[in-house]
C-alpha positions in Angstrom: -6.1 -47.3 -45.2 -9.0 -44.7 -44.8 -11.0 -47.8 -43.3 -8.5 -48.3 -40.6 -7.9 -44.6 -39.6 -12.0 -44.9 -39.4 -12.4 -47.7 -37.2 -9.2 -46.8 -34.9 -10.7 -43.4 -34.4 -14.1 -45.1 -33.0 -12.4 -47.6 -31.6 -12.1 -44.9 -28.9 -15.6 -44.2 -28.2 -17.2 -46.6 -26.7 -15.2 -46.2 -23.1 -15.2 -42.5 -23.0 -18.7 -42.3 -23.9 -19.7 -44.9 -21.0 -16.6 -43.2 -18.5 -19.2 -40.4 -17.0 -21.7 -42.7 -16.5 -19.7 -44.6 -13.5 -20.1 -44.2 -10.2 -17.9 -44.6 -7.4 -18.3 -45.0 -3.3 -18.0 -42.2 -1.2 -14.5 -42.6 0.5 -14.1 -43.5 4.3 -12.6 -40.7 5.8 -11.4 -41.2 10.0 -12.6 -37.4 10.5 -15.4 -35.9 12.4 -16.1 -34.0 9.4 -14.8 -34.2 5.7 -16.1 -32.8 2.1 -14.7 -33.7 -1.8 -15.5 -31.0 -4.2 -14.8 -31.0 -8.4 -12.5 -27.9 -8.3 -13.5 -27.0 -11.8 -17.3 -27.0 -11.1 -17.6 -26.4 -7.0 -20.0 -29.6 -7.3 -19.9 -31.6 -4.3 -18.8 -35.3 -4.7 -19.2 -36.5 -1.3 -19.3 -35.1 2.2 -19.8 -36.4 5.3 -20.7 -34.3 8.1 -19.9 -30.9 5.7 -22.1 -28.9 7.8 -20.8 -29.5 10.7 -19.1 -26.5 12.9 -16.2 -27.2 14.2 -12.9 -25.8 15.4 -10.0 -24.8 13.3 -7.4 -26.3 15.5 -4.4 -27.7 13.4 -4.9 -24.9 10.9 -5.1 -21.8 13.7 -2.1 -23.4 14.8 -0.2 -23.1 11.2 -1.4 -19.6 10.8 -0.6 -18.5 13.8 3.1 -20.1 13.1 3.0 -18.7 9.5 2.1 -14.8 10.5 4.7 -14.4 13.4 7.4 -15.8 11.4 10.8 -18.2 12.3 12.2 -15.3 14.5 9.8 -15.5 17.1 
């Protein structure tokens, strides 16, 4: 019994030990300019054109919505 609870409880090992060590494409993105961050670290994943400038557009627009409210 203690054998089984032993070898069930390394059975386990093996893939999370190997799970960090994957690697994985960078995704395609139809942007001009993209980035994927880890939220719990801030490490970048991928990025493609991150430093980039560009305009706000889309999200000026939602603000601008968002501040003068439904009456306007």
């Amino acid at each position: 019994m203690v054998l089984q609870r032993v070898l069930h409880f390394y059975s386990f090992l093996p893939p999370t030990a190997f799970a960090a060590e994957q690697t994985v494409e960078a995704p395609s993105v139809d942007a001009r300019a993209w980035i994927l961050m880890d939220y719990a670290s801030g490490k970048v994943l991928a990025e493609g054109n991150a430093d980039e400038k560009l305009d706000p557009a889309s999200l000026t627009k939602i603000m601008t919505s968002y501040v003068v409210g439904p009456g306007a």
